[in-house]
C-alpha positions in Angstrom: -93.1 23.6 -36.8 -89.9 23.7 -38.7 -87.7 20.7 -37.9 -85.1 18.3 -39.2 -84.8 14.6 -37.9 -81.5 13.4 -36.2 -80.6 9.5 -37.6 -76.7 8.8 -36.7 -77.1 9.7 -32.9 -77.3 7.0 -29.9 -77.8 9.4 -26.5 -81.4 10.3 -26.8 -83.6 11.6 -23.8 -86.1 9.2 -22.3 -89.6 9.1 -24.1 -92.7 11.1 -22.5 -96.4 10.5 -22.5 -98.0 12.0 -25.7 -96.1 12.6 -29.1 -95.3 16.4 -30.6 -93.2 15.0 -33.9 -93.6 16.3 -37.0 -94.9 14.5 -39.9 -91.9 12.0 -40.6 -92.4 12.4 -44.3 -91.9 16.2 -44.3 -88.9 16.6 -42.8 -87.1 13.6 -44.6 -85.9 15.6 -47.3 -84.5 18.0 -45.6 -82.7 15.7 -42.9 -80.6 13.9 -45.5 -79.5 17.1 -47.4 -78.6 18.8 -43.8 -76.7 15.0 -43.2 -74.9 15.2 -46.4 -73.4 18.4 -45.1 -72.1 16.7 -42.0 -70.8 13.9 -44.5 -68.8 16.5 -46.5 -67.5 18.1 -43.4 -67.6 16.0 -40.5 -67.4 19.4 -38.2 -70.4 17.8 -35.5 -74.4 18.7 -35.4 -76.0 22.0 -34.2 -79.3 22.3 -32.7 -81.2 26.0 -32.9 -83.8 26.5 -30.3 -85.9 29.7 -31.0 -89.2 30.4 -31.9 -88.1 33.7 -33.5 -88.0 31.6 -38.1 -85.6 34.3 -39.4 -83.2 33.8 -36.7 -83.7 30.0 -37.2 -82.8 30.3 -40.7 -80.1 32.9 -40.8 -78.0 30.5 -38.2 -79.5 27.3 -40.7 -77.8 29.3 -43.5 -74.4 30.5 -41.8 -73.6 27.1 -40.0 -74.1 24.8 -42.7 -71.7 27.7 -45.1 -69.4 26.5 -42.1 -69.8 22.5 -42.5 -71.7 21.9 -39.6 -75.4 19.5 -39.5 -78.0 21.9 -38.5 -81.4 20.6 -36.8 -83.8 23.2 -35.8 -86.5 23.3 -33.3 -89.2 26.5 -32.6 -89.0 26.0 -28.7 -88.3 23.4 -25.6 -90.5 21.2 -26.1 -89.9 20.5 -30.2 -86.7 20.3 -28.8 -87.2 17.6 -25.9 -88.6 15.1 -28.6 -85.8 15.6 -31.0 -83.5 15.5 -27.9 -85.1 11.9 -27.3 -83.5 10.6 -30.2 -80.2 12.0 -30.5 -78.0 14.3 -28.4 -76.4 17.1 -31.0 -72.6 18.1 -30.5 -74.0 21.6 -30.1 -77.2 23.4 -28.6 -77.8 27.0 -29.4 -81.1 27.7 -27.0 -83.1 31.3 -27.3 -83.9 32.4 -23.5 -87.3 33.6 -24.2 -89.5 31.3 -26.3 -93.2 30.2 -25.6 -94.6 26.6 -24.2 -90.8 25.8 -22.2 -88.2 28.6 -22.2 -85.0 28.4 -22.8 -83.8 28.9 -19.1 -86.5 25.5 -18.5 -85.1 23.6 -21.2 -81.5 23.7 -19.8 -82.7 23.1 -16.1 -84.0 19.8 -17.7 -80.9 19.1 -19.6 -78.9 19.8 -16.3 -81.3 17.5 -14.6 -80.6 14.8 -16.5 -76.8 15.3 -17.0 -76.6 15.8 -20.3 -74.7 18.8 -20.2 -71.7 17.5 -19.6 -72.1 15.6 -22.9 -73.3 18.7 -25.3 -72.3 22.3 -25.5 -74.9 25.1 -25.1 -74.7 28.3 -25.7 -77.6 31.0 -24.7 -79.2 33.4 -26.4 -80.9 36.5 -24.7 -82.3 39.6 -25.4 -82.7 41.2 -22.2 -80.2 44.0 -21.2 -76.6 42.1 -19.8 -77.5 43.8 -16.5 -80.6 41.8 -15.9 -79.0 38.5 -17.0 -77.1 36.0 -14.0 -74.5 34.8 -16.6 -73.0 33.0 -13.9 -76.6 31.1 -13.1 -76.4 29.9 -17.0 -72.9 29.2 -16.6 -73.5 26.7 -13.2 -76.3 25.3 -15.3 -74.1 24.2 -17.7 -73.6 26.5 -20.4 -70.8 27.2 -22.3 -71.6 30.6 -23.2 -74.1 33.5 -23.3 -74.6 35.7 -26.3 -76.9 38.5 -26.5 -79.0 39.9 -28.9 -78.4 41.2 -31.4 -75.0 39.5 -32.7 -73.5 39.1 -36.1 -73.1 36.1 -38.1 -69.6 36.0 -37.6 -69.4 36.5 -34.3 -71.6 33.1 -33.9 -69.5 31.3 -36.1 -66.2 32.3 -34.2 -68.2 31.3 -30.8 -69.3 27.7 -32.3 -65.7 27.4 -34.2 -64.5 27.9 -31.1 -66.1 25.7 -28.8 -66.0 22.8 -31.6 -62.4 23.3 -30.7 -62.3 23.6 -27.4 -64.5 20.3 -27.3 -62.3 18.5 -29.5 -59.0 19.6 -27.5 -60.8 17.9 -24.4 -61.3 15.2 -26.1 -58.0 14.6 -26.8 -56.9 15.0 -23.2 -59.7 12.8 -22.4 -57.8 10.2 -24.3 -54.6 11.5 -23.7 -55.1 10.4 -20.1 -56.7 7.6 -20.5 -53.4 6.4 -22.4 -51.3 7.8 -19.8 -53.6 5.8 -17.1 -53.6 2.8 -19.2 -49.7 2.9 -19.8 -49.6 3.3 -15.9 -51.7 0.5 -15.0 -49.4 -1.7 -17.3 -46.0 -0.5 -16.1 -47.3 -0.5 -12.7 -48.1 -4.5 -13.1 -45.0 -4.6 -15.2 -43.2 -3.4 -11.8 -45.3 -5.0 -9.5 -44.8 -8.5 -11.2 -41.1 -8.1 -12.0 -38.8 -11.0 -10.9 -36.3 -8.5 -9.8 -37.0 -6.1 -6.9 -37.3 -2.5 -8.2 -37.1 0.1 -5.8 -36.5 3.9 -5.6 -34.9 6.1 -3.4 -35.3 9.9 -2.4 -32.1 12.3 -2.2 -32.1 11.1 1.5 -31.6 7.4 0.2 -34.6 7.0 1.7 -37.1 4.0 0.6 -40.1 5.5 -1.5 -41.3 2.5 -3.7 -40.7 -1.2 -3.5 -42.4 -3.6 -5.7 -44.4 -6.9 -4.5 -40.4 -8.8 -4.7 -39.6 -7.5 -2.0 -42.2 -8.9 0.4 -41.1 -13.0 -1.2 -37.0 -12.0 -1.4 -36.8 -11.0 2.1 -39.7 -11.7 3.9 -40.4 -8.7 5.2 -43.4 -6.4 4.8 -42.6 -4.1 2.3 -44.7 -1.4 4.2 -42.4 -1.0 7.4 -39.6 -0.1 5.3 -41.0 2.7 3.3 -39.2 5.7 4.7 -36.3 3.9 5.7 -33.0 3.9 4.7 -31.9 1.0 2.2 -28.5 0.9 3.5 -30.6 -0.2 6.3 -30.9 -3.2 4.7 -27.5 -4.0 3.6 -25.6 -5.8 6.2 -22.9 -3.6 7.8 -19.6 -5.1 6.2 -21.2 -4.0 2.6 -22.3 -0.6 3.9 -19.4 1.3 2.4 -20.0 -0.4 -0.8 -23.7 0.6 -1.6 -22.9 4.1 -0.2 -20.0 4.2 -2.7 -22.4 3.2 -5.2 -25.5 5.6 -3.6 -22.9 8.4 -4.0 -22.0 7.4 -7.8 -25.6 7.5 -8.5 -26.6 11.1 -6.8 -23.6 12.3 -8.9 -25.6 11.4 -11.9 -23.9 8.5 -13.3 -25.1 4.7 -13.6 -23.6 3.0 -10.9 -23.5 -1.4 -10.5 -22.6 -2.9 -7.6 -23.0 -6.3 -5.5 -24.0 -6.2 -1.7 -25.4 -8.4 0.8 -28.5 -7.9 2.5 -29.9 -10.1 5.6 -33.6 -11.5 5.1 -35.9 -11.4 7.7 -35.0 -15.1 9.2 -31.2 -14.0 8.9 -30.6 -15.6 5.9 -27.9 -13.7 3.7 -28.7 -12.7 -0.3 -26.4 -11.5 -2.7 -28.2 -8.8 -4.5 -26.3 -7.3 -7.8 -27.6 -3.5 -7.9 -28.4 -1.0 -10.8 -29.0 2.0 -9.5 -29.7 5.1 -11.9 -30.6 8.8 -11.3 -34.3 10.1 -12.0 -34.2 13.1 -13.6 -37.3 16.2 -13.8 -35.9 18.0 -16.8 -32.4 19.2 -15.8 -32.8 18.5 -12.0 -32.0 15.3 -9.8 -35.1 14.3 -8.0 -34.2 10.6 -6.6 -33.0 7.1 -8.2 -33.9 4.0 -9.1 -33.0 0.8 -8.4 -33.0 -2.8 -9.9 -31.7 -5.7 -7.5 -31.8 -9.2 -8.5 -31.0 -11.7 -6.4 -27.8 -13.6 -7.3 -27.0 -16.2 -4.2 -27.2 -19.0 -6.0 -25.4 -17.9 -8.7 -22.8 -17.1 -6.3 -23.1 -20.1 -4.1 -22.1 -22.0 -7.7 -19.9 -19.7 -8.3 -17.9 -20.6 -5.2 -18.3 -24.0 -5.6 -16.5 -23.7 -9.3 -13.7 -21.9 -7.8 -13.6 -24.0 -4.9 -13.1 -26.9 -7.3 -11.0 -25.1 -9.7 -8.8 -24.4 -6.7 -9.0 -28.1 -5.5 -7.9 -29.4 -8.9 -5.3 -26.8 -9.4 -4.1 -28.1 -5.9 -4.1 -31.4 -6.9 -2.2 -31.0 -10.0 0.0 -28.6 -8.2 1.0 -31.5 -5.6 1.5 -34.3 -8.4 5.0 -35.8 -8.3 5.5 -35.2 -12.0 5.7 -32.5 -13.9 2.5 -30.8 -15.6 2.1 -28.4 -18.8 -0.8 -27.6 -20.3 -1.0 -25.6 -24.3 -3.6 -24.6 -25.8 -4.4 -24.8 -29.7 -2.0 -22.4 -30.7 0.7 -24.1 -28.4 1.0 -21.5 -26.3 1.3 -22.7 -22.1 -1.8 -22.5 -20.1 -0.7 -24.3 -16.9 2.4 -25.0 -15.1 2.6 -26.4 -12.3 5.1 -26.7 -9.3 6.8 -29.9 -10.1 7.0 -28.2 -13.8 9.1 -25.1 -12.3 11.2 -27.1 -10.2 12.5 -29.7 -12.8 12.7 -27.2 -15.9 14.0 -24.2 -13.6 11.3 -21.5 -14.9 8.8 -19.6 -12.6 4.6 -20.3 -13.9 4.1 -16.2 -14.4 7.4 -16.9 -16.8 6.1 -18.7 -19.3 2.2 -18.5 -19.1 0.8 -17.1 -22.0 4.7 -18.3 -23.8 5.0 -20.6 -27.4 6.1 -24.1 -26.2 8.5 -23.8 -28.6 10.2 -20.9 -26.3 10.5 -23.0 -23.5 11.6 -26.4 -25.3 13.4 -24.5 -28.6 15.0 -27.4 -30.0 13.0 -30.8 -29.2 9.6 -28.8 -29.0 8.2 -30.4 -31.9 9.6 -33.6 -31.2 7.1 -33.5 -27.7 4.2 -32.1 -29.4 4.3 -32.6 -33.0 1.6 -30.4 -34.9 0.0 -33.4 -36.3 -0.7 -34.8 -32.7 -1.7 -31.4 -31.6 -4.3 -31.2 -34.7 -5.8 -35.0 -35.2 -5.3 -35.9 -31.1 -4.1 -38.7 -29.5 -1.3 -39.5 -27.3 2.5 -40.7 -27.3 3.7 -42.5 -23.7 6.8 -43.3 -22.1 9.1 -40.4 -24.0 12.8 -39.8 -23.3 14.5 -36.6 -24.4 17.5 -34.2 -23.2 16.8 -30.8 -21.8 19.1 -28.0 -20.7 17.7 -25.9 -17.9 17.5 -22.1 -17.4 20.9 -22.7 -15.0 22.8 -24.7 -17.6 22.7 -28.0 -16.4 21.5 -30.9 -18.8 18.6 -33.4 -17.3 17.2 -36.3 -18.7 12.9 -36.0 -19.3 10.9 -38.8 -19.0 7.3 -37.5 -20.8 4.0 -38.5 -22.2 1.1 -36.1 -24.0 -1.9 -36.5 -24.2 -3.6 -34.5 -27.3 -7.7 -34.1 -27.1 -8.6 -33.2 -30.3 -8.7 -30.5 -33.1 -10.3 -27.5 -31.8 -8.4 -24.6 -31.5 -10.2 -22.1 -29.3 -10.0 -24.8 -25.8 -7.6 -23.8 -23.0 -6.1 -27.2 -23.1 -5.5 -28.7 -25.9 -2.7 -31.2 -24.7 -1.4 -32.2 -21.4 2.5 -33.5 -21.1 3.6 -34.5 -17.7 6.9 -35.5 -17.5 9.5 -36.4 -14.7 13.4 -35.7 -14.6 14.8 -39.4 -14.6 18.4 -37.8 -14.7 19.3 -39.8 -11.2 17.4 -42.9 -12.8 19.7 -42.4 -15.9 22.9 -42.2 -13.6 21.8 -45.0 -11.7 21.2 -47.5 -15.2 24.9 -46.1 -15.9 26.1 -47.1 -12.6 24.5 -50.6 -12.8 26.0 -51.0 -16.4 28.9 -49.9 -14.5 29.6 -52.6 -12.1 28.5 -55.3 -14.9 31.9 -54.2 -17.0 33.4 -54.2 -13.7 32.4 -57.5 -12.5 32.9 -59.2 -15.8 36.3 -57.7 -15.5 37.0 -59.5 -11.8 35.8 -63.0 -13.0 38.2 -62.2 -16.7 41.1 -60.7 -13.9 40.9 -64.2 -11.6 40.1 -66.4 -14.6 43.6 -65.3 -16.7 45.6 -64.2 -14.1 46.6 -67.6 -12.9 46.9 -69.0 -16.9 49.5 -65.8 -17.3 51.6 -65.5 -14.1 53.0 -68.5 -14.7 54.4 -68.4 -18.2 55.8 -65.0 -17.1 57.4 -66.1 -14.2 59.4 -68.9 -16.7 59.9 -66.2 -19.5 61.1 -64.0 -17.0 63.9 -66.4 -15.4 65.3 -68.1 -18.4 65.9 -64.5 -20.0 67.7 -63.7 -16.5 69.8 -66.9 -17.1 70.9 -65.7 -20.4 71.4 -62.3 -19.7 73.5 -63.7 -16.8 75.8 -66.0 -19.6 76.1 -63.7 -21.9 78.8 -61.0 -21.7 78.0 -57.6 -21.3 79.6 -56.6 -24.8 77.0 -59.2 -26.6 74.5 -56.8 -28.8 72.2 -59.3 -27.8 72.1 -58.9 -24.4 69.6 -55.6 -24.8 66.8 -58.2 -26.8 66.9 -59.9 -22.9 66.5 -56.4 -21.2 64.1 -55.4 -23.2 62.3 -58.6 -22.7 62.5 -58.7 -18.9 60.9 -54.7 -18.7 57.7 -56.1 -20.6 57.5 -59.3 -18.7 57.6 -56.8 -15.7 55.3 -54.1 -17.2 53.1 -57.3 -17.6 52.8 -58.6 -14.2 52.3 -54.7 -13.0 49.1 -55.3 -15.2 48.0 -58.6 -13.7 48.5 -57.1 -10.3 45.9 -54.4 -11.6 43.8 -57.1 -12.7 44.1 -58.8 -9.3 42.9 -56.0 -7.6 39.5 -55.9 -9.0 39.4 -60.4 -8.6 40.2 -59.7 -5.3 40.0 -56.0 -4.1 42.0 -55.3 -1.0 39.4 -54.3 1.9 40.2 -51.0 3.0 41.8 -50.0 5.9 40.1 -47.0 7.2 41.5 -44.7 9.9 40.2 -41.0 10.9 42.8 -38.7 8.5 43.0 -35.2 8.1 42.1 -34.1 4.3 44.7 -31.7 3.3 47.5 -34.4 5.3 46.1 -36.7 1.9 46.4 -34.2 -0.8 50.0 -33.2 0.4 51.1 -36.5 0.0 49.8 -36.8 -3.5 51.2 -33.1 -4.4 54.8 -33.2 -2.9 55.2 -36.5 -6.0 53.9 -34.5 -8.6 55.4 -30.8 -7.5 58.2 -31.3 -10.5 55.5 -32.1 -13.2 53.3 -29.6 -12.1 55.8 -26.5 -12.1 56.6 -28.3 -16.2 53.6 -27.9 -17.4 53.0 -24.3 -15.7 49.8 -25.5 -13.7 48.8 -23.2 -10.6 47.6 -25.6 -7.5 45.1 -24.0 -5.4 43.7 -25.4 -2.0 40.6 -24.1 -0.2 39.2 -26.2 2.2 36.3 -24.9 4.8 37.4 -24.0 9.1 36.7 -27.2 11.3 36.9 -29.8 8.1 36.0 -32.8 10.1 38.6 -35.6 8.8 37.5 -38.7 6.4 37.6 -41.8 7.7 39.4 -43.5 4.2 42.0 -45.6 4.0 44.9 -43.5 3.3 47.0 -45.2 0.4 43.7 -46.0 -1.5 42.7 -42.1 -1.3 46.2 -41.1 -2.4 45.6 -43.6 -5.5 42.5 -41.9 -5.9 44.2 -38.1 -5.8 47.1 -39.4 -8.1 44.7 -40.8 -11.1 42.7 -37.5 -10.8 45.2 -34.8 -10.1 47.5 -37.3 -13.6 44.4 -36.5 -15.5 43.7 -33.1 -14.9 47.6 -32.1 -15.9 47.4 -34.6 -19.0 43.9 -32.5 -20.1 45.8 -29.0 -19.7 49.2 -29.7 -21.8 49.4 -25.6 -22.0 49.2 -24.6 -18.4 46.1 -24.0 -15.9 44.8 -24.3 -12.9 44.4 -27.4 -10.5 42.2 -26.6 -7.5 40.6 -28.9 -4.6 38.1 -27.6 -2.6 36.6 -29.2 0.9 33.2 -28.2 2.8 31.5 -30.5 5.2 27.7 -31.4 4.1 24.8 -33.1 6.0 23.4 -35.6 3.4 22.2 -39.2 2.3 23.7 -41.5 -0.4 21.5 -43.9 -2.2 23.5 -46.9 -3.0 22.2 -49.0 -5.8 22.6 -52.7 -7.0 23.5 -54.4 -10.0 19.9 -54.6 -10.5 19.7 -50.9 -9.9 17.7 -51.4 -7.0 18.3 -48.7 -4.6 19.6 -50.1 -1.1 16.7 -50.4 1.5 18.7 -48.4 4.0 20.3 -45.3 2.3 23.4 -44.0 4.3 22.4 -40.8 5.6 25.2 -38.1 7.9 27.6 -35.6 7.6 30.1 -36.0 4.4 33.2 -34.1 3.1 32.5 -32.8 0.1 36.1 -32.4 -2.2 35.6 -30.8 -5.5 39.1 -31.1 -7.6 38.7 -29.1 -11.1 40.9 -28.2 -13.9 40.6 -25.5 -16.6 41.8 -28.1 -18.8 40.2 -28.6 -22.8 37.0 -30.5 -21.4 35.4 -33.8 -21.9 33.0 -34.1 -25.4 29.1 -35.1 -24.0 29.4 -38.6 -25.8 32.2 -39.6 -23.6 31.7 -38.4 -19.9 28.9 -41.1 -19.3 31.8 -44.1 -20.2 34.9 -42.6 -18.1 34.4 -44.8 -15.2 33.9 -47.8 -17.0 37.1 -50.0 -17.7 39.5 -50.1 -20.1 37.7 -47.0 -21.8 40.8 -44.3 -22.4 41.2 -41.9 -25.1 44.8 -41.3 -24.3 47.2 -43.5 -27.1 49.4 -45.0 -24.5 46.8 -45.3 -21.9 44.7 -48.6 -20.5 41.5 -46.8 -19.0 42.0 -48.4 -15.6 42.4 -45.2 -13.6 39.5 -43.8 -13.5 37.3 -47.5 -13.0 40.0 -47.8 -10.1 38.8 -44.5 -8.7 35.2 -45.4 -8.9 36.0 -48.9 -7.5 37.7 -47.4 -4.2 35.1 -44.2 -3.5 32.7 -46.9 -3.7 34.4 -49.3 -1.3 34.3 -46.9 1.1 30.6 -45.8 1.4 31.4 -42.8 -0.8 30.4 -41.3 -4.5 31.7 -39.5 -7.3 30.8 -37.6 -9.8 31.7 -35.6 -13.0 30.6 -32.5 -14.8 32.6 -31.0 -17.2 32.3 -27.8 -20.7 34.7 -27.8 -23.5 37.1 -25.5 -23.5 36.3 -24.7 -19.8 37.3 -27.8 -18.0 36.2 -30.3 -15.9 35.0 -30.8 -12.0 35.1 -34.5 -9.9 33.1 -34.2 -7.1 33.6 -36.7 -4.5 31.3 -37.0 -1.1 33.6 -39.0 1.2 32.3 -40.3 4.6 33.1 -39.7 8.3 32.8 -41.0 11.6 29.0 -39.3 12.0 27.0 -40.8 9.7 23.8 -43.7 9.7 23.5 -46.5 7.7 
């Protein structure tokens, strides 16, 4: 028996009873040469069955020329025992042999399943009529050959079949990747914290992974089929189908809905939803949802108390603006556009220094801005968007050097113009109580030298003759004892100011008085008078000689402030409004007159009055005229606030000036 043993195997058939090896020692030799082969060439092992030695060897010879291990056995059952050791790669099995034929020998191997581990291929001499290919076939062989064939033929049959075995091998483990890879991305899905999902071109439910049983408590398996908009509750409908639609166009679509759980509990679920493509061709989508309520539910409650702090800061009484580290304005608020006259979407986004061009520094100074800190209880002057100058009250508060925050320094400030006015006003009635106790204190001390100087120059100017040169020293003498007492009288009037007597009087009846005296002068100096007073002016109830006084002194100035000709006009409206009175100690009175007013505005296009000055007109025995002894304006003040009213002054160089003066009627509380 010609054999070789098979070592590197581990599938061998089961022993039998009774043992038909060959003598170990014989066929050691040629085993390791025949293994060397395989070494060299790694191509697999072939087993010849056939009892016929030349073909034996001539397949021996032509399969180990083409790298393969070559064991050969003379029939069946040689074959069996070498078969219980190791299972070749390849069995080439003669049909006719003696002891076990070759049809036996793979019924047994069929039998015991070890066909579909090893390739056989049958070899036959009968006529291809008489042989059932198809009953070796369902057996389990590979091919049938017959006899006689050529050696190349063989070889291109085993090449071939080597092949074919190694290209199922690799699909073998091609799909057993594949499965694996499933396996993972199927737990990858299934454990996902997010719910995936996809849809068919119907938008119909096909997959839902385990998240969806624990996000909305529903059994994922009713809602296979379904629609997901199904799902979304029916104000957000339009939105996923929006977003549905996106998707089926091909494009990656985001959107946020809200879906009701199964105990009716809303979720906010942000969506990805992509298109699945089969090479060129839409076939559904897919969908990633996570659920987002909470985030939401935070992020309401941040805008609910951003919008609760904006309110707050919105309703202070003061003034708010907020920079950043580049000083640029982050917040204004309302009391902000009131005072400074500027709209929040005006300035947002603005340099400090555009709003506050000239005193921006002095609020903010880099240093502050850089190192942090604060600066309390500022004062500076600001002109407003419409002109008019106010009077800031500020502090700032400065948090620290990094640029990149959104507030960087605070400055609230309040307009403490009326404040301002009201200190003035207090100072105000010092000067002019100072001046009534200085009035009553000399008055008395200089009457009555007067009144002596005055008679005994009357007495000499009544001895001496008329031709006497010395008889105009006594005139001249007399006029400034008389231009004296005219300035005691003056005095008297603020020791003891006469209590007005006020009657009901008709405005324009006051001003025609005042004009009809100072027509002449007027028509001099080439000054236009214009008069505009409002239908049903309701009269003033003033004391009539004191208001003249007060039109005389005002209407004087205005023609002494336009020496080149101009315009002189009083205007007259009826307001609703209240006065806050103040005392010396610039306590506001605890019952503020409040009614109906006239409103007389009497302005000149005269030269103007300097900044400096305009806050000291009112206060006595401040002119700026040579001959003049600053009493007519204190005596203005002094009347319009003996009777209940107020006055004030604006005025622009080179433009002119404007006395506004709120005077009081019969309807009116206080």
């Amino acid at each position: 028996m010609e054999n070789e043993s098979i070592k590197n195997r581990d599938q061998r058939l089961p022993p039998e009873n009774g043992s038909i090896w060959p003598d170990e020692n014989e066929q050691r030799a040629p085993a390791a040469a025949e293994e060397s082969v395989e070494a060299q060439t790694g191509r697999g092992t072939v087993l010849v069955v056939d009892d016929d030695p030349d073909v034996r060897d001539i397949l021996r010879k032509s399969l180990k020329n083409g790298g393969y291990r070559v064991v050969l056995a003379q029939d069946g059952l040689a074959a069996l025992e070498l078969l219980r050791k190791e299972l070749p790669d390849l069995i080439i099995l003669d049909d006719m042999m003696p002891r076990m034929t070759g049809r036996e020998l793979l019924t047994r191997l069929h039998e015991l399943g070890f066909v579909d581990r090893t390739m056989v291929v049958m070899l036959t001499a009968l006529p291809e009529k008489a042989v059932d290919r198809k009953k070796y076939l369902s057996l389990g062989a590979s091919a049938v050959l017959f006899k006689p064939f050529g050696q190349r033929e063989m070889r291109m049959i085993v090449d071939n079949l080597f092949t074919i075995r190694e290209v199922q091998r690799r699909n073998v483990e091609l799909r057993t990747r594949v499965e694996r890879t499933e396996h993972r991305f199927r737990d990858f899905v299934e454990s996902a914290d997010d719910l995936i999902f996809t849809l068919d071109l119907q938008q119909k439910l096909v997959f839902l992974n385990q998240r969806f049983d624990s996000l909305t408590h529903f059994e994922r398996e009713e809602w296979i089929g379904r629609s997901f908009l199904d799902l979304v509750i029916p104000t957000d409908r339009s939105v996923a189908q929006n977003g549905i639609e996106r998707a089926l166009r091909g494009q990656a679509s985001r959107f946020e809905v809200r879906v009701s759980r199964h105990d009716g509990r809303i979720l906010y679920l942000s969506v990805n939803l992509n298109p699945i493509r089969e090479e060129s061709d839409l076939v559904g989508l897919v969908g990633i949802a996570r659920d987002v309520t909470e985030k939401r539910r935070l992020e309401d409650r941040v805008r609910e108390l951003s919008e609760f702090n904006e309110s707050i800061l919105h309703s202070l009484g003061s003034g708010l603006v907020t920079v950043n580290g580049e000083r640029r304005i982050t917040f204004f608020n309302d009391v902000a556009e009131q005072v400074l006259g500027y709209e929040a979407f005006e300035v947002l986004g603005r340099p400090l220094d555009e709003l506050f061009p000239e005193v921006a520094r002095s609020i903010l100074p880099d240093d502050l801005l850089q190192k942090g800190g604060s600066l309390a209880s500022q004062e500076i002057s600001f002109q407003r968007r419409d002109g008019r100058k106010i009077h800031l009250g500020y502090s700032v508060t400065c948090r620290g050097p990094r640029r990149d925050q959104r507030v960087a320094a605070v400055i609230t400030f309040r307009d403490i113009t009326e404040m301002k006015e009201m200190q003035a006003q207090v100072l105000r009635m010092d000067r002019l109580a100072s001046l009534g106790v200085l009035a009553s204190g000399i008055a008395h001390e200089i009457r009555n030298p007067l009144a002596g100087i005055k008679m005994m120059a009357q007495t000499l100017e009544e001895e001496i003759s008329e031709e006497d040169p010395h008889r105009e020293y006594l005139t001249r003498i007399i006029r400034q004892v008389n231009r004296l007492d005219e300035l005691i009288k003056v005095f008297f009037s603020y020791a003891k100011p006469r209590q007005p007597v006020r009657r009901l009087y008709r405005l324009p009846e006051i001003v025609s008085e005042v004009t009809a005296l100072l027509r002449k002068k007027l028509e001099n100096r080439g000054i236009a008078f214009r008069e505009q007073y409002t239908e049903s002016l309701p009269p003033v109830h003033v004391d009539f000689h004191q208001m003249q006084q007060v039109f005389m002194n005002l209407f004087l100035n205005a023609i002494d402030a336009m020496p080149e000709g101009g315009q002189l006009t009083v205007r007259a409206e009826a307001v609703t409004t209240t006065l806050h009175a103040v005392d010396r100690r610039g306590r506001r009175h605890l019952q503020p007159v409040t009614g109906r007013f006239v409103r007389v505005e009497v302005e000149d296009t005269g030269h103007g009055i300097p900044d400096d000055v305009l806050g000291s007109i009112f206060d006595p025995f401040f002119t700026t005229k040579p001959q003049g002894m600053g009493l007519g304006l204190s005596i203005v003040y002094r009347i319009v606030e003996e009777h209940g009213g107020e006055i004030t002054v604006t005025s622009e160089m080179g433009k002119g000036t404007r006395f506004t003066l709120l005077l009081p009627t019969k309807e009116q509380n206080g």
